[in-house]
C-alpha positions as CSV (number, residue, x, y, z in Angstrom):
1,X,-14.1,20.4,20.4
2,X,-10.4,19.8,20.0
3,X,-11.2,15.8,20.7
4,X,-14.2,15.9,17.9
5,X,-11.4,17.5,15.5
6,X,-8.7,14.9,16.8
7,X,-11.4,12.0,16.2
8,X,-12.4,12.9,12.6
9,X,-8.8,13.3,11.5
10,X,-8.4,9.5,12.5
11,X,-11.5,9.0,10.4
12,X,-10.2,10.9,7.5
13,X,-6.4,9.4,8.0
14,X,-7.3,5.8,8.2
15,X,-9.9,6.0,4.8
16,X,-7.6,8.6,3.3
17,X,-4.2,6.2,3.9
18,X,-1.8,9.1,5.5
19,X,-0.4,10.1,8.6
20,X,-2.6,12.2,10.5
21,X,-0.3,15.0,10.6
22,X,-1.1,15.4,7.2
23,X,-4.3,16.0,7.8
24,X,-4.9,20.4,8.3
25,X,-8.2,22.1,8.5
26,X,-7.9,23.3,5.1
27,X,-5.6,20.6,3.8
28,X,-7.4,19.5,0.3
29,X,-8.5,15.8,0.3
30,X,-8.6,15.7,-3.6
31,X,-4.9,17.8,-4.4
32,X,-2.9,17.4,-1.2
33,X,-4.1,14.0,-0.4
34,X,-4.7,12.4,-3.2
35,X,-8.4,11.2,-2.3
36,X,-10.7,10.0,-5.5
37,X,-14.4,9.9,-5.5
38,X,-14.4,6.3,-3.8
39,X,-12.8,7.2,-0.7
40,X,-15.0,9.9,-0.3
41,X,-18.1,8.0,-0.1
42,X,-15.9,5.7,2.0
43,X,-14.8,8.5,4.1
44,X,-18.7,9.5,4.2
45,X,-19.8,6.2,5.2
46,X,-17.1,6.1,8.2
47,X,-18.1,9.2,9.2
48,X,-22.3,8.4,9.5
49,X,-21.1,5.0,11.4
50,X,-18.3,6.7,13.5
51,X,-21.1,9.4,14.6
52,X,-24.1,7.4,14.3
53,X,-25.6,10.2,11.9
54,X,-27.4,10.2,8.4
55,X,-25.9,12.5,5.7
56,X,-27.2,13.1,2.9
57,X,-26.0,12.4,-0.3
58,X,-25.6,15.9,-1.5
59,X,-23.3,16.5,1.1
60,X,-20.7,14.6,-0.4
61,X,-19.6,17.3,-3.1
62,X,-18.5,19.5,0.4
63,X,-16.3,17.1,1.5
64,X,-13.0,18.7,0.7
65,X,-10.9,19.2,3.6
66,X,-11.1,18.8,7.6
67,X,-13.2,22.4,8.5
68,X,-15.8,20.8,5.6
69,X,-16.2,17.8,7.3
70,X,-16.7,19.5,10.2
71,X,-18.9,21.8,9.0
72,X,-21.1,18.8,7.2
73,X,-21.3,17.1,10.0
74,X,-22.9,19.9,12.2
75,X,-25.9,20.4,9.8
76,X,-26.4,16.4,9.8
77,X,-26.7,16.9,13.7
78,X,-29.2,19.4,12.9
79,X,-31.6,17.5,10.4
């Protein structure tokens, strides 16, 4: 699990432009990091290539901090 967690925070990092250090399980993508709608569907898109996974569009309003992604992920595993 902790190498899924380690992997995602390079996703978010490298879309998000900050150090992955930065990058907590509740740290806000929006406040703390400065992300704008863009880089979330950016960060969406890297994600579905990354893990070979469709997720839905709806899903996009959940992305707000690491645990979310997480968490959005698993349920795309399980469509």
């Amino acid at each position: 699990m902790e190498d899924q967690v380690e992997r995602i925070r390079a996703v978010i990092s490298r879309v998000l432009g900050v150090e992955p250090e930065r990058v907590g399980p509740d740290t806000s993508f929006l406040a703390e990091l400065g992300a704008d709608s863009m880089m979330l569907i950016e960060l969406l898109t890297n994600l579905e290539i990354e893990y070979d996974i469709e997720v839905d569009e709806s899903e996009l309003a959940h992305l707000v901090d690491l645990q979310s992604v997480l968490d959005v992920l698993a349920r795309a595993r399980q469509a």
